[in-house]
N, C-alpha and C positions, 0 to 999 in steps of 0.2 A: 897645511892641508886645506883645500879648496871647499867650501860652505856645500855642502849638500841641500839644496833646493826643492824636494822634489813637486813640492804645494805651489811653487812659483810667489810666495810672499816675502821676499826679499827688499825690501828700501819701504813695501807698502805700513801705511800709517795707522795704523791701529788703536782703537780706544776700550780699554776692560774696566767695566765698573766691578767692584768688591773683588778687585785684584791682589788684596793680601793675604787671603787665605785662602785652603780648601778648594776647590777647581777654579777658582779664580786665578791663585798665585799658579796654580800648574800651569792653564794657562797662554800667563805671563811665559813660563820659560819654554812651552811649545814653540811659540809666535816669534820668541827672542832667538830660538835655538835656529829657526829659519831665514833670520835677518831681518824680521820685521821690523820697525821703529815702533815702539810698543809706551802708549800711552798706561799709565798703572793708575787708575782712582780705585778711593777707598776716602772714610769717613777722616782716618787720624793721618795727618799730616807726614810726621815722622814714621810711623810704617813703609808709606808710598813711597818717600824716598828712598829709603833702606831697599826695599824688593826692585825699584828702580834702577839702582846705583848697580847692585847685584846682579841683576841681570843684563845690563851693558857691558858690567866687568866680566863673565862669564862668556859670552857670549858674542864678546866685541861689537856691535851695536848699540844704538843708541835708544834711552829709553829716562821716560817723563815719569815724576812722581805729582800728580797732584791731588787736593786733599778733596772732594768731593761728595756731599749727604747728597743722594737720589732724591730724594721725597721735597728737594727745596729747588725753585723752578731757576732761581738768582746762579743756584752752587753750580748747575747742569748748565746754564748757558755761559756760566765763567771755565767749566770744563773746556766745552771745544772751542773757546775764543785762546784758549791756551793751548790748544792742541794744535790750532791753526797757525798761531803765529809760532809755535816754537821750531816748527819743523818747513815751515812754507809750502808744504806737500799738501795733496785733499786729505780727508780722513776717510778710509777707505772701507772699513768696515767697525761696526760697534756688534761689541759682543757684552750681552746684558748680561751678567751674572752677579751682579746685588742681590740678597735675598735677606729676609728678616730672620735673623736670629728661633731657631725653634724655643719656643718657651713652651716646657712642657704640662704646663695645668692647659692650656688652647690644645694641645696638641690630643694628650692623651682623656681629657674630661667629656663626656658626649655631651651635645651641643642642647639635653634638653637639662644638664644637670650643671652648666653655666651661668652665672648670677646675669640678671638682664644686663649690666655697665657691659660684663666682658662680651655677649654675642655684640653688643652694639661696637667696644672700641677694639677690642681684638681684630677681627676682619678689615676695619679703619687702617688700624698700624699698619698691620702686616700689608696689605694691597697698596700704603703709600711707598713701600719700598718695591715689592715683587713687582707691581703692576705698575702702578704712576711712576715709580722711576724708570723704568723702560719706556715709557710710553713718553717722556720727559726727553728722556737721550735720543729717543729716534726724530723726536720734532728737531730738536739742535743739531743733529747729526744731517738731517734732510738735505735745511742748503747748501752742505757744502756737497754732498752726494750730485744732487741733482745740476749744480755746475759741471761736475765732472762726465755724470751720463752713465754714471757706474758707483754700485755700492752692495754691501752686504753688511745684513744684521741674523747675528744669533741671539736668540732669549732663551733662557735655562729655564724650564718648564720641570715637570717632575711628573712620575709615574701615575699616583696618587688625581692628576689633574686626567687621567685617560681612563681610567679605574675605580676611582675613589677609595679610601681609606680610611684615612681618621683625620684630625686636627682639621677643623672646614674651615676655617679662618686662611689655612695656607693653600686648601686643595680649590678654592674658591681664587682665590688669586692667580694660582697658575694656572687653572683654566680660562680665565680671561685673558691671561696672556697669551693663548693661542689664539685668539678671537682677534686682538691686535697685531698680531705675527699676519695673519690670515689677511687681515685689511691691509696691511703694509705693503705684503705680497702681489694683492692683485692692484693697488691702485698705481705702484711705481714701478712693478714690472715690464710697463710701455717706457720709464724711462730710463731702465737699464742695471733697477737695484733688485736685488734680493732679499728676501724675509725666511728664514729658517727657524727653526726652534729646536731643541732638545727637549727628553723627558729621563732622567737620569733616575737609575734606583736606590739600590742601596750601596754608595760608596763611602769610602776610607778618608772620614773628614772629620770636624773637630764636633761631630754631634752625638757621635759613638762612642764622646768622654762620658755622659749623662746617662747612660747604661751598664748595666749590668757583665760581667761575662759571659755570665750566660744568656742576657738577651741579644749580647752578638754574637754566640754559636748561632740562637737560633737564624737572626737575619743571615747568619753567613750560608746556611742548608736552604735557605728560602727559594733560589734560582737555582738553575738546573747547570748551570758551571760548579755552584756549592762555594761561591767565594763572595766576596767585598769586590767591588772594582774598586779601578785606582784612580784616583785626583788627572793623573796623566792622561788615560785613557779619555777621559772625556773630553781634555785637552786637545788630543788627538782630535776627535769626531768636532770637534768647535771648529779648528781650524782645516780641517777640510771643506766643511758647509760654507767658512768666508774663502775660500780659495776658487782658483779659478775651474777645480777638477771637477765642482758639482757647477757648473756654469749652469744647468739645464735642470737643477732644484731649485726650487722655491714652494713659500707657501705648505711646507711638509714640519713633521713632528716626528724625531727620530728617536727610539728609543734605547737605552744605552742602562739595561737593568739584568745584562745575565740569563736572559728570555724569562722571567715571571711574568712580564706581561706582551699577550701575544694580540696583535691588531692588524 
């Protein structure tokens, strides 16, 4: 049976940071499911491989495991010198979706009942992965874009950065990460790249272990669908944004929460 195409990402080279889990790993099998060549970073080595191998075998395409910490400037420039040479292709779009782990005393503690160490290193941590490592990939990822005269970046943003909520240590982060999406947007849009962001809500990932049942009825009645989105779906909306069918976005924040939040 003949590969259904319909995003036009076929043979294009692809790089996913925090591609082993949770919208990352989905994805992964979006990007693979369309023929991508699908680069999989993530911190532990042996994961990468594994969801790599998997999704080539699945998928008949080819697909890189490498082992990659964001927050280290060495691990990200060893990323796409691997990316480049495994595949001799440009790297055509980087889809940011690393994120720091929710640790829930930052998340749920308000920020005036925090011991002075955590407001200072909490926001530190969490910003070296959401924010510095995006900001980290899109520098590495630049030249090889900019030879090509064409590129596309997503960063996974979150609801909470449009609206605010709780945990300021993360919602601090992903607002700055639209600040960078935004800069990206207008400076290299004269040479042919894209900057896109997502702001996702409440989905079906491995953070909804650290609750309640009943704290996820209530998240699940929270939007007006009355459901969890899925890992997939946001996959979906990633690979559209690096596809060629929003050719005429850029610089936007699209949100993917069920309509809780309306902008």
């Amino acid at each position: 049976m003949a590969r259904v195409d319909p995003l036009g990402l076929k043979d294009r080279v692809v790089v996913v940071t925090g591609a082993t889990r949770g919208i990352g790993l989905a994805t992964v099998d979006v990007f693979a499911s369309a023929g991508a060549r699908v680069v999989v970073a993530s911190r532990k080595p042996r994961d990468c491989e594994r969801v790599a191998a998997a999704a080539a075998r699945r998928h008949k395409t080819k697909a890189l495991g490498v082992a990659c910490d964001v927050s280290d400037p060495k691990s990200v420039k060893d990323l796409f010198r691997q990316a480049a040479e495994w595949d001799q292709g440009p790297v055509e779009s980087v889809l940011c979706v690393a994120g720091h782990p929710i640790v829930p005393r930052w998340w749920d503690v308000p920020l005036h009942q925090l011991t002075r160490e955590e407001v200072v290193e909490g926001p530190r941590k969490v910003a070296a992965v959401d924010l510095e490592g995006s900001r980290l990939c899109t520098y590495y990822a630049l030249p090889h874009m900019l030879r090509e005269g064409r590129g596309s970046f997503v960063y996974v943003s979150s609801t909470p950065a449009l609206a605010g909520y709780k945990g300021t240590a993360y919602t601090e982060a992903k607002a700055a990460l639209l600040g960078l999406m935004r800069d990206v947007a207008r400076a290299y849009g004269p040479r042919g790249i894209r900057a896109n962001a997502i702001a996702p809500g409440n989905i079906r990932t491995e953070w909804l272990d650290q609750l309640t049942a009943a704290e996820r009825r209530v998240l699940e009645k929270e939007n007006p669908l009355r459901r969890l989105g899925e890992p997939h779906e946001v996959g979906q909306l990633i690979a559209f944004l690096a596809s060629e069918r929003s050719s005429f976005i850029t610089g936007q924040t699209i949100v993917i929460d069920g309509g809780t939040v309306s902008h």
